[in-house]
N, C-alpha and C positions, 0 to 999 in steps of 0.2 A: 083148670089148666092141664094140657095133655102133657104126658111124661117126658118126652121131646122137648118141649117150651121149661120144662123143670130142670132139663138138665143143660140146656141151652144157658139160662139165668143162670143156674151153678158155676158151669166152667167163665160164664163171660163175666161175672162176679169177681170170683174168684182170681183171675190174670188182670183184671181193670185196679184191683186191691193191692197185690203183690207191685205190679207197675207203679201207681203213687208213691206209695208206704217207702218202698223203693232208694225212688228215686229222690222223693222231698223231704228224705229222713233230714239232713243235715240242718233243714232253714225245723225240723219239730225240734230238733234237739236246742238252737239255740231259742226258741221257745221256750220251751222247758226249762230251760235254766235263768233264762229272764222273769220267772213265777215263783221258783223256789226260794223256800223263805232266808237261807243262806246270802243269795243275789247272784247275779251273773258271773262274777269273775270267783269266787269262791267253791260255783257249784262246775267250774272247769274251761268258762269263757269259750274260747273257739277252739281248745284242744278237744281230743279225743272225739269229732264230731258225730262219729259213726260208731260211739258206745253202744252199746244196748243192741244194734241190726241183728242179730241172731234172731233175739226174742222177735222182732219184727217178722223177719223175713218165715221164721214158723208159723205165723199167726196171722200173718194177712189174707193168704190163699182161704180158710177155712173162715174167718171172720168176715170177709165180704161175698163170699159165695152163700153163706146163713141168710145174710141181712138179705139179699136181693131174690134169692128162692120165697122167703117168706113174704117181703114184699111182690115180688109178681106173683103168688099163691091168693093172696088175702088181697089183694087189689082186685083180680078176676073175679074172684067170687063177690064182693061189694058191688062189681060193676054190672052184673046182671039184673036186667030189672029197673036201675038206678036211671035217676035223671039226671041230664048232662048238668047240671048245675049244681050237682053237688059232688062232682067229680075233684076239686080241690081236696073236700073232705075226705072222700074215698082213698084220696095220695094220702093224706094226713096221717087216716087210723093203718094204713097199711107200712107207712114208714117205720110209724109208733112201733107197730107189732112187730116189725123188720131188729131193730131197734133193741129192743129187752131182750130177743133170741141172739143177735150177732155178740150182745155184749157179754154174755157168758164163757165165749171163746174171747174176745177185746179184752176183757177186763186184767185177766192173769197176764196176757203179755205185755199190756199195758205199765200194768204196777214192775214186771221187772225191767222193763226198755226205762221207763223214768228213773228207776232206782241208779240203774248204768249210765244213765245219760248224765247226771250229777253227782257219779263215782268214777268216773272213768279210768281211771287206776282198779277198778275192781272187771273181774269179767263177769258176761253175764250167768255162767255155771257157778259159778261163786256165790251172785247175787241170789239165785234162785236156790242154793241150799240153804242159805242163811236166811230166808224167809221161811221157809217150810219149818227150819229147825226151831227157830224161835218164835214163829206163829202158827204152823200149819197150813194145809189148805185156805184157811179163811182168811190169812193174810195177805195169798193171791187175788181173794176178792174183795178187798181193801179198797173203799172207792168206788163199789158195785152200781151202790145208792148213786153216790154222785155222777156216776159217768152215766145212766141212765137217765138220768133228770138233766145232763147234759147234754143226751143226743138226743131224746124227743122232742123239746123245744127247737133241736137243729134242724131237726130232721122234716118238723113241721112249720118251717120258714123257708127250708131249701127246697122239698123234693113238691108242693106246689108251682111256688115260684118255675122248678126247671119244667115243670112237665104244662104248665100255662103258657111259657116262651116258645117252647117246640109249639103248642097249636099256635099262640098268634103267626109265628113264622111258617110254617105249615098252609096257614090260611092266606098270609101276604101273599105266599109263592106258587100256592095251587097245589101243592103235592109237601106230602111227607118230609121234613128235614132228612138233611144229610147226616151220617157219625161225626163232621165238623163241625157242625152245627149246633147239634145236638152238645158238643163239648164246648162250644160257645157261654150255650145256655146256663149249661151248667156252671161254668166260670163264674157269672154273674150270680145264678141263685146262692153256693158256696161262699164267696166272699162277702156277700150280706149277712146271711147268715152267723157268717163267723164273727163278725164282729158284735152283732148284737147277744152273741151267748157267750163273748169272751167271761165277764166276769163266772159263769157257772164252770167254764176252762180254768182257771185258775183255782177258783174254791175244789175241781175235784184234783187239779195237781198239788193241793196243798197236804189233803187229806192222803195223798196216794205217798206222799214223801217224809208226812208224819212219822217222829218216831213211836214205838207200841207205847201203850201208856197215857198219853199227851191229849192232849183236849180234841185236837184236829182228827186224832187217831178213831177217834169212835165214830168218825162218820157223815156226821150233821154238817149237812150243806149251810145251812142257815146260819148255824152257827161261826163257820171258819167263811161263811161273808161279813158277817159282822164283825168278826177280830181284824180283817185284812181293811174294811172302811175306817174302823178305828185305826189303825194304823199307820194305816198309807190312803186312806182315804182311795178318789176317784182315780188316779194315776196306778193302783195299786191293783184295785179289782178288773182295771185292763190294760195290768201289764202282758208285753207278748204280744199288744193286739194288732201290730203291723205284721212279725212273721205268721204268726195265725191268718192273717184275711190273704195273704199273699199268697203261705203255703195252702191252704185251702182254696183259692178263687183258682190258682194254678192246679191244686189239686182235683176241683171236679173238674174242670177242663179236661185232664187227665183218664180223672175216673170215672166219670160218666161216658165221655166218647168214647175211652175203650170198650167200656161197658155194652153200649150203642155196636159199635164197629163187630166186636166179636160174637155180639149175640144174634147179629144179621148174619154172619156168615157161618154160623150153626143150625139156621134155621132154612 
């Protein structure tokens, strides 16, 4: 990939991320607190909707410009050589790879936007001392595990599906999709997606809202699935899962055609 097309994916990443994150903060947060094991009106109902945006709005710009540098990085070099037919794959392993680098940056501002989203009487400067103070660094990455076992399975249900919709459409039309188009596509990959990975959604907001100590705190995906079906059974492991496919199916629409839109006009 020429250094132009890198930095192209950078910035049109990067504004595609902040744009979302943004804008459909409100429908994550009530998300998020429809998961928390508190319950929705406990964890601040529809007050304070836009707790936690600080952490957001620092961490979007750098957390989707990673993911999509690396994926258009590692998608090119797959693709040379390759037969068209195993080009879903090629999306697959290049999401994956997109995936474990973006969340290194996701993960920390993640843990403090949820903490805020169901403290909302707390600010996010508040929240992010009292982590570090009482856990350190590695309570920012609190969830590391889960939110990566979270998005590669997302990531490898969404970023096929949207980049197979762009060719059949492409092929129906005789040329290239449009940035509208393309955020079409994406709408529908997103929103399927989300709903079939909701339960891993939940098991890593369980674990991110854990307090130190607590069983859920150490980590194990498997495990804080198991206490939440014990629990609450199938209503439980997807709760949230209408704002999630909502905020998400609105969200690639979002973020992919930005994505789409701004990296054509860098190129």
């Amino acid at each position: 990939m020429e250094p132009r097309e890198s930095w192209a994916a950078l910035a049109a990443g990067g504004v595609a991320g902040v744009c979302v994150d943004l804008i459909l903060f409100p429908l994550d947060t009530v998300k998020t607190r429809l998961q928390s094991p508190q319950g929705f009106r406990k964890a601040g109902g529809f007050r304070g909707i836009y707790a936690g945006v600080p952490s957001t709005a620092i961490g979007s710009f750098p957390n989707a410009a990673a993911f999509f540098v690396t994926y258009e990085y590692v998608k090119s070099v797959l693709h040379r050589g390759s037969a068209s037919y195993l080009s879903p794959v090629t999306h697959m392993v290049a999401a994956s790879f997109g995936e474990v680098v973006a969340c290194l940056i996701r993960v920390p501002s993640e843990v403090i936007k949820q903490r805020a989203q169901v403290s909302p009487s707390s600010s996010t400067f508040r929240i992010l001392s009292h982590t570090l103070y009482h856990e350190g660094i590695q309570g920012l990455y609190r969830g590391y595990k889960s939110t990566v076992l979270r998005e590669i399975p997302f990531s490898l249900v969404q970023f096929p599906i949207w980049e197979s919709l762009k060719d059949l459409w492409s092929w129906k039309q005789g040329h290239v999709v449009d940035s509208w188009q393309s955020a079409v596509c994406g709408a529908f990959a997103g929103g399927f997606a989300a709903a079939v990975t909701t339960p891993l959604d939940v098991a890593k907001t369980r674990i991110m809202l854990a307090k130190a100590g607590s069983s859920n705190a150490s980590g194990n995906v498997l495990a804080a699935l198991g206490g939440i079906w014990r629990t609450q059974g199938v209503s439980g492991l997807f709760a949230g899962v209408v704002p999630r496919v909502a905020a998400i199916g609105l969200g690639g629409f979002i973020f992919l055609g930005t994505y789409e839109k701004t990296r054509q006009l860098l190129l």
